[in-house]
NUDO-671178 format. One record per atom (N, C-alpha, C): x negated, y, z negated. Coordinates in steps of 0.1 Angstrom, whole numbers, plus 5000, padded with zeros to 4 digits. Atoms other than C-alpha are relative to their C-alpha. Example, Ala and Ser with C-alpha at 12.3 -4.5 7.8 and 13.67 -1.06 7.14 Angstrom:
2
499149885000;487749554922;499150125000;500949895000;486349894929;500850114992;
END
This chain:
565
500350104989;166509782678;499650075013;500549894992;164609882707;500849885016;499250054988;166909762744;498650025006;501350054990;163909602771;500849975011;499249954982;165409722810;498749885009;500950024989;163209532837;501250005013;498950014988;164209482873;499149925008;500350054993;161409312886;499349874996;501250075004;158609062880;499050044995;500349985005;156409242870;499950114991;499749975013;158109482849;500949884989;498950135011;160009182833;498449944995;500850055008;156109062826;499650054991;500149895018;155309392804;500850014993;499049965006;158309392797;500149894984;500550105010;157609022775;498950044997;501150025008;154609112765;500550104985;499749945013;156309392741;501749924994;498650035006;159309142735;499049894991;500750135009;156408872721;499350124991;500549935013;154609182702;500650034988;499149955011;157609282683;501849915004;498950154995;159908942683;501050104988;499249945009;161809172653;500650145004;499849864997;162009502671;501050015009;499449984984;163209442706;500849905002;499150124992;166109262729;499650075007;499849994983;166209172762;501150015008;497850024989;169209242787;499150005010;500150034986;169209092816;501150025010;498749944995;171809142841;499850125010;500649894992;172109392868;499550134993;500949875005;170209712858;501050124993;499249885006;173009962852;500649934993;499250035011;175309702831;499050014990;501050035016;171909642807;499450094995;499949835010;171110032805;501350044992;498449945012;174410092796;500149954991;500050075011;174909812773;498750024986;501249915013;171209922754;500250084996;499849885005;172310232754;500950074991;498850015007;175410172736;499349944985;500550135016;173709892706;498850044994;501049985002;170310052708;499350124994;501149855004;168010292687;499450055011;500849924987;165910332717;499449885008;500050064993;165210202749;498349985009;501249954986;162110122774;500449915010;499950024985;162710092810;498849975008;501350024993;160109922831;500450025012;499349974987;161810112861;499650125005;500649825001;161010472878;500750034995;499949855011;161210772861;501150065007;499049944991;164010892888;501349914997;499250065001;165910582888;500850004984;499550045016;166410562846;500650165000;499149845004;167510982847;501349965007;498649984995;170310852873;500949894990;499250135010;171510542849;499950084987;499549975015;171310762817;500850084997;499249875001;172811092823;501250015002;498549994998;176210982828;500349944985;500250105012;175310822791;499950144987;500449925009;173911102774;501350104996;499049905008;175911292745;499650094991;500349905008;174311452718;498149954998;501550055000;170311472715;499749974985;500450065013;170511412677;500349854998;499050105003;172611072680;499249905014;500150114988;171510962716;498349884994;501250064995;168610702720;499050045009;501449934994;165110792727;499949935013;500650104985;164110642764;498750035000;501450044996;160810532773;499949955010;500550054988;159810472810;499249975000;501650075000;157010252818;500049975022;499849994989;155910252856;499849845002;500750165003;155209922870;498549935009;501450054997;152109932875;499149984985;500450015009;151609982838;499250084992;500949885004;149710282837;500650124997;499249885004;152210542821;501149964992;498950045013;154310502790;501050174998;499349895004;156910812793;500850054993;499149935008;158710992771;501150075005;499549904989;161711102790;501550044988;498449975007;165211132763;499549974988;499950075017;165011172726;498949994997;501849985003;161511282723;499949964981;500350015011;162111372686;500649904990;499350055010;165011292669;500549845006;500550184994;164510922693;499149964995;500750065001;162010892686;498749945007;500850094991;160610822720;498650025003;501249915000;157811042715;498749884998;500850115008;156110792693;499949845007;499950154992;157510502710;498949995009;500949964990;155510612739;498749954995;501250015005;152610602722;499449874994;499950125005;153110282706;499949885009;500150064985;154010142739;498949995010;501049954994;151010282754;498849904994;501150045007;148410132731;500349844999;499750125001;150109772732;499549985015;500550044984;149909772774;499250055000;501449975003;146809952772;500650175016;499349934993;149110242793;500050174994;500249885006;148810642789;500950084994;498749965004;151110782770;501050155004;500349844995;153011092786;501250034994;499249945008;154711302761;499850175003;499749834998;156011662775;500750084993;499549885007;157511832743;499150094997;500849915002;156512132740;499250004987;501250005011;154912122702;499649914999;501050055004;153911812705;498550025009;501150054987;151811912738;498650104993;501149915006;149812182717;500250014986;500550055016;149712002683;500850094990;499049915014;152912202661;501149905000;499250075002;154911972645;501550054999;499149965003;158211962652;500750034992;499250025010;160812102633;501149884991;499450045002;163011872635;499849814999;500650095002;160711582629;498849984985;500949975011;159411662596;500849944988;499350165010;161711382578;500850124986;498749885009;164111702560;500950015011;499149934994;167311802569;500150095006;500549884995;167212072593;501250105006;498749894996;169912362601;499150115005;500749904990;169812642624;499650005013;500449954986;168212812652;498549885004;501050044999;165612512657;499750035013;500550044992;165212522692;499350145003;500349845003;164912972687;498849994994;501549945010;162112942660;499249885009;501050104996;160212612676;499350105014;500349964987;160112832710;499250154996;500849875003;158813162688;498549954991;501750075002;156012932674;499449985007;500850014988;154912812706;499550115005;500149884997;155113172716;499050104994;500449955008;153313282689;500350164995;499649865008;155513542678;499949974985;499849985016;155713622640;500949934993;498850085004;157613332625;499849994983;500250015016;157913402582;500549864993;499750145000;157913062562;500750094983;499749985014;160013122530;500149904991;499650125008;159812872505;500250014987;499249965015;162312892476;499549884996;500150155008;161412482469;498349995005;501050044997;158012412474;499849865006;500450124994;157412122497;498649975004;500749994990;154611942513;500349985018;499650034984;154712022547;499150025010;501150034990;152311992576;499650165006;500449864992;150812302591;500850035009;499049944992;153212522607;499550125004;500549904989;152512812630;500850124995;498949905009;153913112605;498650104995;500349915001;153013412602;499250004979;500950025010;149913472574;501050114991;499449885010;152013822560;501249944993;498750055009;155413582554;501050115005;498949884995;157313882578;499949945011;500050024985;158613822613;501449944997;498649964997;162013822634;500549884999;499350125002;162413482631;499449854986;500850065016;161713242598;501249835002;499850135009;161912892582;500550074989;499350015017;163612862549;499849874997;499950095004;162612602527;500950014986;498949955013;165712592501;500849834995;498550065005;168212372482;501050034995;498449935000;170512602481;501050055006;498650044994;173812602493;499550135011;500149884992;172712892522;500549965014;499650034986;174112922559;498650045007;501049904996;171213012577;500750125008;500349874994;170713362594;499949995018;500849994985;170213462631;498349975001;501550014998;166813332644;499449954986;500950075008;166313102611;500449875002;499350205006;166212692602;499650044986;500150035014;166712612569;499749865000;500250165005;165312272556;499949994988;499449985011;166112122531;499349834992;500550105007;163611912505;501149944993;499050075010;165211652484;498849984990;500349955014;164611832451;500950014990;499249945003;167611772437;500249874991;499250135000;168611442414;501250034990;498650005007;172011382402;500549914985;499850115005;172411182370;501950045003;498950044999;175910962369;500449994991;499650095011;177910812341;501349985002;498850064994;181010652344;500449894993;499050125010;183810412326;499949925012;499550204990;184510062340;501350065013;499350034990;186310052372;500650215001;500249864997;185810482376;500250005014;500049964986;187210562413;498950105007;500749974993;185110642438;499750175002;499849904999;186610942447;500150124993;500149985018;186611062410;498350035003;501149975001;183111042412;499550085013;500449954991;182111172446;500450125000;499549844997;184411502441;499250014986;500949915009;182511552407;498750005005;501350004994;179011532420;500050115009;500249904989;179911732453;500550154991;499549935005;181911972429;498950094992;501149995009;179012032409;499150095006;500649944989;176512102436;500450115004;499449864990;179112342455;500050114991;499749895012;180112542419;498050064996;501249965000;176212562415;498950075008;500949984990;175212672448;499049895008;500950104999;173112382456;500449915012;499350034990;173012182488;500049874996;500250195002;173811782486;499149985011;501250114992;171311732516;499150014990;501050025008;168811792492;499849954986;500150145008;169811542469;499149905001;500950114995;167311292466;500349864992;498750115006;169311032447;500950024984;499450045006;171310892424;499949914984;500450125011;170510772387;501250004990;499249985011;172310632361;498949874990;500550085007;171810372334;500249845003;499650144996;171409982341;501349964997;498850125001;174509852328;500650075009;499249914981;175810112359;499849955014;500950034987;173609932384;501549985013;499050024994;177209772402;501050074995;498649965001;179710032392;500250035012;499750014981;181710032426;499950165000;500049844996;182410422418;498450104999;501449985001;178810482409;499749955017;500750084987;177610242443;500850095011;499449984989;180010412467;499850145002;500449854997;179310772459;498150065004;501850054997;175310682462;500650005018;499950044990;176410532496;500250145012;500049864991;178410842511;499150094996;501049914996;176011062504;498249985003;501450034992;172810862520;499050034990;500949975011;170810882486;499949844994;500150105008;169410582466;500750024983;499749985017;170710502432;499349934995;501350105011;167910412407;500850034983;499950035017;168710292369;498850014994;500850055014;167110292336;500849954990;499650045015;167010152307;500850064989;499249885011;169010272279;499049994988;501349995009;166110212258;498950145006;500849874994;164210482283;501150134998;498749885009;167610712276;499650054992;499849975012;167410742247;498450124993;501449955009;163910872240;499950125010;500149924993;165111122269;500950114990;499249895009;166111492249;500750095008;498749944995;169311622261;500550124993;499549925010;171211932254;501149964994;498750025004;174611752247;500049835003;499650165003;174011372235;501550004995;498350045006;177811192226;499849894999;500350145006;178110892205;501049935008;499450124993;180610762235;499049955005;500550114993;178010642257;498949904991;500750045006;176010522228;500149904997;499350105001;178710282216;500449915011;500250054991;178810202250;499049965006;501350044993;175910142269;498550014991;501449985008;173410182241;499250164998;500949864996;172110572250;501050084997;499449935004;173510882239;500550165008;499149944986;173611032273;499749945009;500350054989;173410912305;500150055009;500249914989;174011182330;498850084998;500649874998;172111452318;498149934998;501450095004;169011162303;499649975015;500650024989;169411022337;499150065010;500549904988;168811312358;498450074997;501249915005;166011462333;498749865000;500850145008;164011092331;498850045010;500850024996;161411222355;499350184996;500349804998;161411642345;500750025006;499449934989;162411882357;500950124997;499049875003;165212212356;501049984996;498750045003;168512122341;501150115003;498749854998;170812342364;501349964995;498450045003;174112172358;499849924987;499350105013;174812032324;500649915004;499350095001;176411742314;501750075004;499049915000;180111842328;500749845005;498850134997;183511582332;500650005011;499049974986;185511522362;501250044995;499049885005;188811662361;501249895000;499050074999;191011362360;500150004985;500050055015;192511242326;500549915000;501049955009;191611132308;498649935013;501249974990;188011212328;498949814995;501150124995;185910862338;499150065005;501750004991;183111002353;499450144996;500549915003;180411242341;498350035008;501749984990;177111422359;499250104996;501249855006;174111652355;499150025012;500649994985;172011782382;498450084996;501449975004;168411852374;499250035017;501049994986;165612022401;498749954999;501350105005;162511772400;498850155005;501749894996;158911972394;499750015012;501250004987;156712072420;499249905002;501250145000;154911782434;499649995021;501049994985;152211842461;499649845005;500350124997;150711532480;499250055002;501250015000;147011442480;499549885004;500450094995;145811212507;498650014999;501450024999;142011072499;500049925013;500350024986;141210962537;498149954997;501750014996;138010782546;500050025013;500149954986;136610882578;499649825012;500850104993;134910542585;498750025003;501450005000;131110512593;499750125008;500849884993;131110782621;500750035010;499650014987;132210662654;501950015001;499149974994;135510782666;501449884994;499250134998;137210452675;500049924983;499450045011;136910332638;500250074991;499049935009;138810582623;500949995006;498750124996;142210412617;501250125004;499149934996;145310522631;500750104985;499549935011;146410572596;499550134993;500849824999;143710862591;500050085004;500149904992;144111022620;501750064998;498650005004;148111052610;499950124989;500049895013;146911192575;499450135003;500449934997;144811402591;500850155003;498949914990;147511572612;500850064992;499149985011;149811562585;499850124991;501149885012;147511812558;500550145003;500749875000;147912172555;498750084997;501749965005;144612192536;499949875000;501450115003;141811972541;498750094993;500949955011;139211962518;498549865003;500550074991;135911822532;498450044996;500849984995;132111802529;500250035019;499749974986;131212022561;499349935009;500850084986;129311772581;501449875004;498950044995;132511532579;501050095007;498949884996;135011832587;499050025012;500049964981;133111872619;500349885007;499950164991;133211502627;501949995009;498150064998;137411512628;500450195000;499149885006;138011872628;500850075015;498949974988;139611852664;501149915002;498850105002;142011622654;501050064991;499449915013;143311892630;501150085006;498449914994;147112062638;499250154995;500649894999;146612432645;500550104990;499749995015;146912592611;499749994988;500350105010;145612352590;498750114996;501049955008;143412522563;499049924994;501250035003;140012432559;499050024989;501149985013;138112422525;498849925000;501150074997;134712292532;498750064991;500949955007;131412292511;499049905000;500950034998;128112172514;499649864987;500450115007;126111832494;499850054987;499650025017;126511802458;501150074993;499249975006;129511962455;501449925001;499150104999;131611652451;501550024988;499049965016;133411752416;501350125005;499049874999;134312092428;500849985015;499150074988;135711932459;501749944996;498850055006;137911722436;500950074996;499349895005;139212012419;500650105010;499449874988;139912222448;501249965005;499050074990;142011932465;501150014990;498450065010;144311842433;500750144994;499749905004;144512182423;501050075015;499049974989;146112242459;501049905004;499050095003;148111952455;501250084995;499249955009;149512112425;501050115005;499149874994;150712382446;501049975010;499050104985;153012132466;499650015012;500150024985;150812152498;499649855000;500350124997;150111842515;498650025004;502150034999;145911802513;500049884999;500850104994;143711572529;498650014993;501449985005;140511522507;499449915007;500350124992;138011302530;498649994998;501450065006;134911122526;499649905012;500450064988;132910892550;500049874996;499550114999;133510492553;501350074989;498750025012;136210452525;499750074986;499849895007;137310712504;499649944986;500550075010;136710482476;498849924991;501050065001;133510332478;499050125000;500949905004;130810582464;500750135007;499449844989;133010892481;500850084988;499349895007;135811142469;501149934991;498750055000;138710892460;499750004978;499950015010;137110812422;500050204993;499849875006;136611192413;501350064999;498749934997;139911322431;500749894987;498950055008;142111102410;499349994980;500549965014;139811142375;500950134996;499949854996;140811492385;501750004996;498650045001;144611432390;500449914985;499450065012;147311322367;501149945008;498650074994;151311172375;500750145005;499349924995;152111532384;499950005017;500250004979;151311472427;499649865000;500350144994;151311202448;499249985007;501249944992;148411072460;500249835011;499850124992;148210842492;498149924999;501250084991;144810612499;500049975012;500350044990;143910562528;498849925006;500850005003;141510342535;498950005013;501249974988;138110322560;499049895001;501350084997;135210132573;499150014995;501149985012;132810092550;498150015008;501850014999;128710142557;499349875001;500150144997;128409812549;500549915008;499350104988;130909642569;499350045016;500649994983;129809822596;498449965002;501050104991;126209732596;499949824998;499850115002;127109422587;500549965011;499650034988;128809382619;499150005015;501050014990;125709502636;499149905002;501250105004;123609242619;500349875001;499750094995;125608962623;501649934991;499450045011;127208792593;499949954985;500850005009;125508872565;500949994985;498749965012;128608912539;501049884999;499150114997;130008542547;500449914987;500750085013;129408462510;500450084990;499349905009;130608642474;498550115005;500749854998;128309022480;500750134990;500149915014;127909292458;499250145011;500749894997;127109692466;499650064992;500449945011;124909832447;499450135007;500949904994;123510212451;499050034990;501250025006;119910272442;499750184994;499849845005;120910672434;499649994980;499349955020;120610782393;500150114996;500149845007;121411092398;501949964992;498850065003;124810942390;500049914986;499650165013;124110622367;498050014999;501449995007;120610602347;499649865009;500650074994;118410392364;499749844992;500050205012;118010092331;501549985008;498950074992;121910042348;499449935010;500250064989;120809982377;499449895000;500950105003;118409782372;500349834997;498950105009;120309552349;501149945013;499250054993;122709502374;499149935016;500950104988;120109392407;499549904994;500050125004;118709182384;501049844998;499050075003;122209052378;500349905014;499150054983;123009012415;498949875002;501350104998;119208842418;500649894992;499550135008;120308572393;501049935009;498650054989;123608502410;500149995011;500750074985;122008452442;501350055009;498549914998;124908712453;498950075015;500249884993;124108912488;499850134998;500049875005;123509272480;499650075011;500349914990;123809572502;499950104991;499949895010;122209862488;499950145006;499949904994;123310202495;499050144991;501149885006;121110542491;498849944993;501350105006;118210332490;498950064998;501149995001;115810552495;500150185007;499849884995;115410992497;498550014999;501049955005;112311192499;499850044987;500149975014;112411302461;499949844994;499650105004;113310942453;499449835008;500750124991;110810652467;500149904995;500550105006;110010402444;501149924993;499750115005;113310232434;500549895006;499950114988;113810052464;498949904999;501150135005;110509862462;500049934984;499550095021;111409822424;500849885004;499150134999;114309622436;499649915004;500450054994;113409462462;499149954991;501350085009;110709332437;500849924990;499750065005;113009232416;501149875003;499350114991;115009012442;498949915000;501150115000;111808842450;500049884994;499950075013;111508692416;500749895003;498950104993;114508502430;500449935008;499850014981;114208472467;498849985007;501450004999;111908332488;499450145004;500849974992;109608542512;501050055009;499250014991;111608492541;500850025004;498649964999;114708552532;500750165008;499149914989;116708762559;500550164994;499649895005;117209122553;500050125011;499749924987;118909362575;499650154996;500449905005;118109692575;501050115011;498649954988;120909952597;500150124997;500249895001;120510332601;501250035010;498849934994;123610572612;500949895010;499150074996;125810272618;501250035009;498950004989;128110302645;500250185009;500549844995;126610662654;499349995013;500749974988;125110772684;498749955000;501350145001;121510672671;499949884993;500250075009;122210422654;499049865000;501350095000;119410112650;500449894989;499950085009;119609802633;499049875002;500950084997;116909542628;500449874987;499850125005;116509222615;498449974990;501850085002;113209132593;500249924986;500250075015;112308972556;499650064990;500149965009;112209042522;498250004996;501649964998;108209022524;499750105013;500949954986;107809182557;501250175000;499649924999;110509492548;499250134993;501649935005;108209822548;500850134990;498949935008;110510052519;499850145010;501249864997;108310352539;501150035010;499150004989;110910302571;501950044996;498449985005;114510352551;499950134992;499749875012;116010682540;501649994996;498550045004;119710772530;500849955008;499450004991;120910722561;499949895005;500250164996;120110332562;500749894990;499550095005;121810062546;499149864997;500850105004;119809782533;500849864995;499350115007;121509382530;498949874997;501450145004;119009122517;501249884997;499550145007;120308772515;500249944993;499650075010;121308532495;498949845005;501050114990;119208192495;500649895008;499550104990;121607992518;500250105016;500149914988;121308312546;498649965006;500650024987;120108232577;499450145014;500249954983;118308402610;500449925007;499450134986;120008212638;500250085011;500049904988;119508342669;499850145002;500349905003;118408662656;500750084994;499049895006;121308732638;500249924984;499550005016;122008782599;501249854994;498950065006;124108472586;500049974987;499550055015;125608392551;500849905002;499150135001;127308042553;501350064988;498849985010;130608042537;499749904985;500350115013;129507762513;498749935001;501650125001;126207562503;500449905007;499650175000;127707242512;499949995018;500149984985;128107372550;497950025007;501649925000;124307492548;499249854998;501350125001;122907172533;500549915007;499750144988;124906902560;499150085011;500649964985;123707152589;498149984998;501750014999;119507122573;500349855001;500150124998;120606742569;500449945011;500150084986;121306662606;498950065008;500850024994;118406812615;498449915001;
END
């Protein structure tokens, strides 16, 4: 919950405008100013103050206790032009708040931690557990001393400011194992670890929680890097199963005992078979996704023993975000891209997109870039660096999906990495938005390429659209090597359509030059379009109205509006 401070009129009016944006996020206290900081600061994840930046340091600091635990603050001036980050940047959160707060009032966001001010993610904002010297190694990155990254677990993790040799006086450790860190290290700690369960009826809690931690500790292994809890469905509500999930902040996921069973264990027993159907249930559980089977099946130590566990280290599993860039301009590439962006250690990029975004890139981030028609080997480069647990960004221009990298990358890929979409502004939408409302109707994209798909396809399919009196935008309509299947089409729309019929025509969409005109399927000259234009020919209830592109949502709206004239 986020606590909303005002004191005046009109911070109490910004102050509603983010209590009506996020009616689920935020309360209001009212009341004099020091009882309603204090009182937020007590109930609240994090706070914004529509007060000065002087006054909210003297109301908090008699507040403030630990900077992992306290609440983020956010100052807002009241004038509205400054969203600050002043307590609890990271592990507040206020960092972001700021920023969130900023782009609602239309206010600048001012965030003074050091790695976020020159793009190195913090340590201790990189959603792992974190031990050690963080504030020692974050201050020898800034610094750019020699910081070595060791990674016993393979994560993906965002570009970090570490030394290329993997030597220097102060180091990361990525581990899950039981280690203290060192002078001048952090350890973090992936959750690479699952636990299966198994357990009799009415199994104590404590029974199960000291075998699990018992387990872990005798193995070396750390419980933060547990990443949950499985057993078998008919376990779903065992209270000693649910309570040992609980203390240790891990999910507990079931299977089937039908999925069990077809899991090969080194030490099945016909108890849980007779019971729950499966022939193990710790060791099946823990293995049902892959993985290393460090701990065997082993008993708790009560007797006679209720509760049994196995502790498996899940594969290597990289992440592979396909990102669209959007048509070109800036402003429509989504928050969510520019996120993924940041996020990547390797991006992987035709290099005319990688210059478009490549100052939005954390300082670090590895760059694999290669020129036109190497779309395949692009695929391969990204998933193949997946596979190596970094976090890549493969990206493509409007949406990653629509004629771009998203269908190769994932051809490419299997269930071994996870892959995000993200998606973008398409070519079409965009000049579609230049032209008016050309798409108001069912539409269809077709591209007029065969270096891809044999040209009888194509074909077959414009014809199709022509029948069905469908809108069609057609991309790659037209190269120097490649003239003549654009007037093919377009010829065979005709057939269909009158003369007249409205057809936009919209070159480097939302780009610097970009151009968009309006003419007809007789009066469009194929001689004027290359790759870099988008082509949408109507449908026969699209209209010129006022010199702009429309497609009625329905006939019925189309033929009352010609019948009152």
């Amino acid at each position: 919950m986020i606590g909303l401070i005002s004191a005046t009129a009109a911070g109490a009016a910004a102050r509603d405008r983010l209590a009506t944006a996020w009616p689920s996020r935020t309360r209001v206290y009212d009341g004099p100013v020091a009882d309603a900081v204090r009182r937020a600061f007590a109930e609240c994840e994090q706070l914004v103050c529509f007060l000065a930046t002087g006054a909210v340091v003297r109301l908090v600091a008699p507040l403030l206790g630990d900077k992992a635990s306290d609440p983020g603050v956010v100052c807002v001036d009241e004038g509205g032009r400054f969203a600050v980050s002043l307590v609890g940047g990271h592990a507040g959160g206020a960092n972001e708040l700021a920023c969130q707060v900023g782009e609602l009032l239309g206010a600048e966001p001012v965030v003074t931690t050091a790695t976020d001010a020159v793009g190195v993610p913090g340590l201790d904002t990189l959603g792992l557990p974190v031990e050690g010297d963080v504030a020692g190694v974050s201050r020898a990155m800034l610094d750019g001393e020699p910081v070595a990254l060791r990674a016993e677990s393979a994560w993906p993790l965002p570009p970090l400011r570490v030394s290329d040799r993997g030597t220097g006086a102060y180091a990361i450790r990525v581990t899950d194992r039981l280690v203290e860190p060192t002078a001048h290290e952090v350890v973090l700690r992936p959750p690479t670890l699952v636990v299966g369960v198994g357990a009799s009826k009415g199994a104590p809690a404590d029974e199960v929680l000291a075998l699990v931690e018992g387990a872990l500790r005798e193995a070396g292994l750390s419980a933060r890097s547990v990443a949950r809890l499985a057993t078998v469905d008919a376990k779903a509500e065992e209270p000693g199963i649910v309570a040992a999930a609980a203390h240790l902040g891990v999910p507990l996921v079931t299977h089937s005992a039908e999925r069990l069973s077809a899991v090969e264990v080194p030490n099945p027993s016909a108890a849980p078979l007779a019971a729950v159907g499966t022939p193990s249930v710790a060791e099946a559980a823990a293995l049902v996704g892959g993985g290393e089977l460090l701990v065997p099946k082993r008993k708790s130590a009560a007797t006679p023993a209720t509760a049994t566990c196995a502790v498996v280290r899940l594969p290597i599993r990289g992440r592979l975000a396909v990102v669209g860039l959007g048509p070109g301009a800036r402003d429509l590439l989504t928050p969510r891209a520019k996120a993924e962006l940041r996020r990547a250690s390797v991006l992987v990029g035709l290099d005319q997109y990688v210059d478009q975004i490549r100052d939005l890139l954390r300082p670090g981030t590895r760059v694999l870039e290669s020129g036109l028609g190497a779309e395949e080997e692009r695929a391969r480069t990204a998933v193949a660096e997946a596979r190596k647990g970094q976090a890549v960004a493969l990206i493509g221009s409007g949406d990653a999906g629509v004629y771009a990298m998203a269908s190769p990358a994932l051809a490419e890929a299997s269930d071994d990495i996870d892959v995000i979409g993200v998606p973008g502004v398409t070519a079409a939408l965009a000049a579609a938005a230049l032209l008016g409302a050309p798409l108001g109707h069912d539409h269809v994209s077709i591209s007029l390429s065969d270096l891809h798909t044999p040209w009888e396809v194509i074909e077959r399919r414009v014809r199709a659209a022509a029948e069905a009196d469908i809108v069609v935008t057609f991309y790659n309509p037209r190269s120097r090597g490649r003239d003549w299947q654009l007037p093919k089409a377009l010829a065979i729309l005709a057939e269909h359509r009158e003369p007249t019929t409205p057809v936009g025509v919209v070159r480097n969409a939302s780009r610097p030059d970009e151009s968009a005109r309006l003419t007809t399927l007789a009066g469009l000259d194929p001689a004027t379009v290359d790759m870099m234009t988008v082509v949408t020919v109507g449908n026969t209830a699209t209209r010129d109205i006022a010199g702009r592109m429309v497609t009625p949502r329905g006939y019925r709206w189309q033929e009352s509006q010609e019948g009152a004239r």
